[in-house]
C-alpha positions, 0 to 999 in steps of 0.5 A, spaced: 309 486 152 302 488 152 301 494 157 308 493 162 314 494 159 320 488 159 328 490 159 330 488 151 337 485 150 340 487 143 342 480 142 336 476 143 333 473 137 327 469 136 328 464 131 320 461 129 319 455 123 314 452 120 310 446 116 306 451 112 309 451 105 307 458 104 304 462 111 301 468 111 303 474 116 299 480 117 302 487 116 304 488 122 308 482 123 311 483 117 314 489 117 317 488 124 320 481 123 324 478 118 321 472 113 326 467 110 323 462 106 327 456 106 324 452 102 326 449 095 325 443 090 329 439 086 329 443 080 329 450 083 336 447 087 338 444 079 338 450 076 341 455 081 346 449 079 347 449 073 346 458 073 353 457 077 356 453 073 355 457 067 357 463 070 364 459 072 365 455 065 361 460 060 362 468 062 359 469 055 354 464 055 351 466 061 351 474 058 346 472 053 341 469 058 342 475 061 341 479 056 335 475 054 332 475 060 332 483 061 329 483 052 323 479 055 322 483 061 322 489 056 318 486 051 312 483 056 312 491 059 311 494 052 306 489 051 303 491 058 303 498 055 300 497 049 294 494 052 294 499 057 292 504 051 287 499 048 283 499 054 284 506 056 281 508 047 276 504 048 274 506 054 275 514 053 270 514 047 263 512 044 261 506 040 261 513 034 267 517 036 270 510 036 268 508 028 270 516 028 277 514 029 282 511 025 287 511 033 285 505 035 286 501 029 293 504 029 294 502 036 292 495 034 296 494 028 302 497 033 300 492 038 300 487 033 306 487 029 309 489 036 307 482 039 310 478 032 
């Protein structure tokens, strides 16, 4: 500690709570410690419920949700991506070159029928 060294026994551990619904610890801390959130709300703790009973009562069921879930997450990412493209066109080119160019039109009618 500090400038002096202090003998370190393996099986100590330091437990430390608070009050603070969201604390904020700065980098160094946070690499040398591990952080559990304990918090949760009635309906985050209803719908871990509910996610176990399905999994239990209904396999197929909750395969879809799965199945759902991993669709929308490709979905928002190829959408991140098409945006990405967008701003990368617009901002490479001219007001000229873009009147030029039927790609950003191409881009947009993608991202179009892409968010549909």
């Amino acid at each position: 500690m500090g400038d002096k060294t202090v003998p370190y026994n393996e099986s100590f551990k330091f437990f430390l709570t608070t009050t603070l619904p969201n604390p904020h610890y700065s980098p160094e801390t946070s690499v040398k410690v591990t952080i559990l959130n304990f918090a949760i709300t009635p309906a985050g703790l209803e719908e871990q419920m509910l996610n176990q009973l399905v999994q239990l009562e209904m396999p197929d069921l909750q395969e879809k949700k799965n199945q759902i879930v991993e669709q929308n997450a490709q979905s928002a990412k190829q959408l991140r991506d098409i945006e990405d493209m967008i701003l990368a066109e617009l901002d490479g080119n001219t007001v000229a070159q873009l009147l030029e160019t039927d790609k950003l039109i191409d881009i947009l009618a993608e991202s179009k029928k892409t968010s549909e």
